[in-house]
N, C-alpha and C positions, 0 to 999 in steps of 0.2 A: 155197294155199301148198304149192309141193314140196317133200318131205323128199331131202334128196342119200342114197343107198342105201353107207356108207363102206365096209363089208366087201368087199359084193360089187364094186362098183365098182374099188377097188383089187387084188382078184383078176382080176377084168377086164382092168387095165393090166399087170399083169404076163405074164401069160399070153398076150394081146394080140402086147405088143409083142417078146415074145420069140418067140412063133412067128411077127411080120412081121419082123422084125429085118432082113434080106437086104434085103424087100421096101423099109423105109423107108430104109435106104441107097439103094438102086438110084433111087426116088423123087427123092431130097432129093441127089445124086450129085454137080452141078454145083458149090454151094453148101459141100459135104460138104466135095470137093477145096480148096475155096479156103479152108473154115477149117482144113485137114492144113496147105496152104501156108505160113499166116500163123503156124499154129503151130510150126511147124517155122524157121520167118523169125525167130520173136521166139528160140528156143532159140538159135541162130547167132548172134545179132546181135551184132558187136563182137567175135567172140570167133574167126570161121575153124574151129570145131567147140566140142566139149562141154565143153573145159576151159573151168574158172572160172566155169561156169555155178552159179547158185541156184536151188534151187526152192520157188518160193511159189505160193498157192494164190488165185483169182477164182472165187467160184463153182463152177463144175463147170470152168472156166479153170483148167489150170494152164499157168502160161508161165515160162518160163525167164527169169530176170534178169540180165543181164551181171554180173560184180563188178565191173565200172567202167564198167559204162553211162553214172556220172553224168560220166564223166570228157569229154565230148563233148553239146554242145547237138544235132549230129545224133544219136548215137546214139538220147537221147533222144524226138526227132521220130519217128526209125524204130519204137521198141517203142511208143510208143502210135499211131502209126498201122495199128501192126500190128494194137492192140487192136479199134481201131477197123473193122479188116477184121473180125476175131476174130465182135466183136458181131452185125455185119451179115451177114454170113455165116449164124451163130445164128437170126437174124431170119425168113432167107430159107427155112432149113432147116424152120422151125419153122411157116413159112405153110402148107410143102409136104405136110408130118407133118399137119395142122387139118386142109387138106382134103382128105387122105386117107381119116382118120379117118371125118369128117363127109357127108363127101363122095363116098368113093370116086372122088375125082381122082387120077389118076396120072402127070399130065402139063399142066404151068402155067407162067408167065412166068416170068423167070429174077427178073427183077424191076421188079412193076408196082406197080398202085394197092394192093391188098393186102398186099403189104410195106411199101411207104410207110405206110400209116393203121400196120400192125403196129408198124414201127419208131418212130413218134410217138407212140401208145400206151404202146409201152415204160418209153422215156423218159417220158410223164407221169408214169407209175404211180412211176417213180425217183424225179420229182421231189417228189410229193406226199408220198410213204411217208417221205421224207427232211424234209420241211417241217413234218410232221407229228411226227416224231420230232425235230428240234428242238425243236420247238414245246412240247411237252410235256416233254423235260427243262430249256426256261427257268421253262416254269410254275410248277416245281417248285424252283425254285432256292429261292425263298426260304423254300418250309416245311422243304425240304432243311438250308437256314444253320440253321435253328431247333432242327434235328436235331441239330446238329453241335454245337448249344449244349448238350447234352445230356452232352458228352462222349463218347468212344468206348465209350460202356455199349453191351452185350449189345442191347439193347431201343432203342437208337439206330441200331445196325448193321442191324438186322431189319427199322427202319421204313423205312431207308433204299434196304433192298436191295427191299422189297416196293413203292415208289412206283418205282424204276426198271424193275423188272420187269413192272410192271401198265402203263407206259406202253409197253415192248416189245410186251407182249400184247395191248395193245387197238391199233398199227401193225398187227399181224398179222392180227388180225382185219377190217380195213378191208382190207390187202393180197390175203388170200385171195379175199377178195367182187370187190373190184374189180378183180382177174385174170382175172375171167371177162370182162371186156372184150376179151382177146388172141383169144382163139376168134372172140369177135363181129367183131375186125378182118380177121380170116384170112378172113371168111364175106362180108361184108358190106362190109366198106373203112369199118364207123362208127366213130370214135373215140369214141364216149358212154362214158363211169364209172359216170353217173349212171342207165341204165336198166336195165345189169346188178346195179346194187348193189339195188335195187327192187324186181328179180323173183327175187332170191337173200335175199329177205328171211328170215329164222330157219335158216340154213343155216351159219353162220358158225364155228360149231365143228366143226359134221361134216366143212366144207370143210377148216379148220385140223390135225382128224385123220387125214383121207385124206391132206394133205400128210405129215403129221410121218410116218406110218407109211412114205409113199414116200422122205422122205428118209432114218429109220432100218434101212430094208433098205440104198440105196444105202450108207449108211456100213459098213455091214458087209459090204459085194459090195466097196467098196476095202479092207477089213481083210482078208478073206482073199485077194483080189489081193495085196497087201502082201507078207500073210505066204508064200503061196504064191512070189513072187519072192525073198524075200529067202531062203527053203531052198533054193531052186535057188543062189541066187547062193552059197551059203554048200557046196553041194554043189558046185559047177562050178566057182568061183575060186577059187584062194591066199587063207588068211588075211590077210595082208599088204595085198592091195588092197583088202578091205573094210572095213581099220581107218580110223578118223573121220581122223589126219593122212597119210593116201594120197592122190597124187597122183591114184589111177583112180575115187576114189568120186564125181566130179562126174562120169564119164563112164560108171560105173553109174546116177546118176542119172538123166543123159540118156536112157540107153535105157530106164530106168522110165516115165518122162515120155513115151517115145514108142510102148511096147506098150500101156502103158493108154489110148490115145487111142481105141480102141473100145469102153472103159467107159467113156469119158466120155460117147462119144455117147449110146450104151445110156441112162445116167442121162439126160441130156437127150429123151430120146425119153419116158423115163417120165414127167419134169414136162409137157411136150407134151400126154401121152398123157392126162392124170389130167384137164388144165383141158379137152379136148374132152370126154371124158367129164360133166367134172361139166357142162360148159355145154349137153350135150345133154339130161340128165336134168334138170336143174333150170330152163332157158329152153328149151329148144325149139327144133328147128333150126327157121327159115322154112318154111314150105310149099311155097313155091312152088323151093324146093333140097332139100327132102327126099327122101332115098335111102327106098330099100324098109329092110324092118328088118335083112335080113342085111347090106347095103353098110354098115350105117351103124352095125355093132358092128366092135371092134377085130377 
C-alpha cells in the first residue's frame, strides 16, 4: 500500500505549477482561448456590456448573470450553453495539463478519445457524488424527524448538524479516491472508478488534506486579489462610484471578473496539478508511457 507523501506533494504543486505557469498556458492555448470566449460570452449576454451584470460564483467558474436573463427563453439557452462550452473547454484543458504533467506532452488533439473517456468520467464522478449525497441525507431523514422530536435543545442541534456533516465527509472521502480516475482518463482513455479506488486504498484522508490545503491557499490568493483590487479601486476611483447604489459598481465588477481570470486558471491548473501528482505517486504511471524521473516531476 502506498502512502500519498501530503507536504511534499503539495509543495510540489505549487512551485510546479508556478514556475510552468507560461508553459501550461501556451500548452492548453487553444482550449485556454475558447474558455476566455465563453467567459466573456456569458458576462455580455443580454446585456450589450457590464451594465446589470451579477456576479456569482461555479466553482473556480465565475460567470456573469444577466439581471434579466430570466426575462427571455433564448437568453437562457445562450448562458448555459455557454456553460457548457465553459466545462469542455475545462475538460480539454485539463487532459492537456495530465499529460504534460505525466507525460511531458506538449502537443495533443484538440479533441479526441482522451477528452471524451475525461469528460464522461467527469460527469460520472458528478453524478455519483450527487447520488450518494442524496442518498444519505434521505437515510437520515428519519432519525433526523426523531431529532427534531427532541425539540430545538442544544443536544438536538449538535446531533443533527454531526449526521449532516459526517455524510458530507464520507461524499468527500469517496470523491477524493475516486478522482484519481481523471489522470487515469487523461493517460489511458479508462473510465474505471473502481481500480483507482482499490489501489488508493488507505490514502483517503491524506488525499482529502492535500486537497483542503490546495483549496485554502487558493482562498486566500482570491483574498488578497480582492483586497489588493479593491485599494487600487478605492485609490483610482471617485467615492461615489464605488458606493453599493452606483450605477458603475457592476462595471467594476465586470472588470474584477475579467483580470482575475488568470487566477482562475492558476487555481485550476493547481487542482490539475495535485490529482496528477497524487495519481503518479500512489498508482503508478504505465510502463509502457513512463517518462524518465525528470519529465515526469512538475
Amino acid at each position: 500500500m502506498k502512502k500519498f507523501p501530503v507536504f511534499k506533494s503539495v509543495g510540489e504543486v505549487f512551485s510546479g505549477v508556478t514556475r510552468h505557469f507560461l508553459d501550461l498556458i501556451w500548452i492548453a492555448r487553444v482550449p485556454l482561448c475558447v474558455y476566455v470566449a465563453a467567459y466573456i460570452a456569458i458576462l455580455l449576454n443580454n446585456t450589450g456590456g457590464p451594465a446589470g451584470m451579477r456576479s456569482m460564483s461555479v466553482g473556480v467558474l465565475k460567470v456573469g448573470m444577466p439581471a434579466s436573463w430570466l426575462s427571455s427563453w433564448s437568453n437562457i439557452g445562450v448562458f448555459f450553453l455557454a456553460l457548457i462550452v465553459l466545462f469542455v473547454s475545462i475538460v480539454a484543458a485539463a487532459v492537456h495539463w495530465h499529460r504534460f504533467i505525466l507525460l511531458g506532452e506538449r502537443d495533443g488533439s484538440l479533441f479526441g478519445e482522451f477528452k471524451i473517456a475525461y469528460l464522461l468520467t467527469s460527469v460520472k464522478l458528478v453524478v455519483f457524488a450527487s447520488l450518494m449525497l442524496s442518498g444519505g441525507l434521505v437515510m437520515t431523514y428519519f432519525p433526523f424527524s426523531s431529532i427534531l422530536q427532541l425539540g430545538l435543545s442544544i443536544y438536538g442541534i449538535v446531533i443533527a448538524v454531526c449526521l449532516v456533516f459526517g455524510i458530507y465527509l464520507a461524499v468527500l472521502l469517496w470523491l477524493v479516491r475516486a478522482s484519481l480516475a481523471l489522470p487515469q482518463a487523461a493517460l489511458s482513455s479508462s473510465r474505471s472508478i473502481v481500480s483507482v479506488w482499490d489501489k488508493s486504498e488507505g490514502n483517503s484522508w491524506r488525499l482529502l488534506g492535500a486537497t483542503l490545503l490546495i483549496q485554502l491557499f487558493a482562498g486566500l490568493l482570491y483574498w488578497v486579489f480582492n483586497w489588493i483590487f479593491a485599494h487600487i479601486g478605492r485609490l483610482a476611483l471617485p467615492s461615489k462610484v464605488l458606493q453599493p447604489q452606483s450605477e458603475y459598481v457592476s462595471t467594476v465588477s465586470f472588470i474584477w471578473d475579467l483580470v482575475s481570470v488568470p487566477l482562475d486558471i492558476y487555481v485550476m491548473m493547481l487542482g490539475v496539478t495535485i490529482l496528477s501528482v497524487a495519481y503518479r505517486e500512489i498508482i503508478g504511471l504505465p510502463a509502457a508511457t513512463a517518462p524518465d524521473a525528470e519529465s515526469a516531476s512538475v
